[in-house]
C-alpha positions, 0 to 999 in steps of 0.5 A: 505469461498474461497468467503470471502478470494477472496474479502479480497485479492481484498481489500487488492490488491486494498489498496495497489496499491492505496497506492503504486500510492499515493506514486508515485504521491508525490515522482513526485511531489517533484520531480518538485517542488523547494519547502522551507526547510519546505514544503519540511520537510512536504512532506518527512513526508508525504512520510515516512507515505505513504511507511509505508501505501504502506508496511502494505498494502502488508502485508496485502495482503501477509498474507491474499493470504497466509491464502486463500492458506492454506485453499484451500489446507486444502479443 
């Protein structure tokens, strides 16, 4: 059971750090970039989804590192 745990936290670890460097990617790009008013309506969309990715990610991970927690001390 701890096995299954382990490879759903790593999962859920390695979705959210890509999502949180995605997240980076853009907001630095946008950053450099002189874009027109409707690319850059595009992009702050586009950075709106990706930080709903990053927090359900990170939910994610907290519950399921949250359940292994609880049932190692059930063990």
């Amino acid at each position: 059971m701890v096995d299954t745990f382990d490879l759903a936290i790593g999962t859920a670890e390695a979705r959210w750090k890509r999502a949180v460097d995605l997240l980076w990617r853009e907001a630095v790009w946008l950053r450099r970039q002189r874009l027109e008013a409707r690319e850059r309506e595009r992009v702050r969309r586009r950075l709106a989804n990706l930080r709903k990715i990053v927090r359900k990610a990170l939910s994610e991970y907290h519950a399921t590192a949250l359940a292994r927690q609880s049932a190692r001390t059930k063990s």
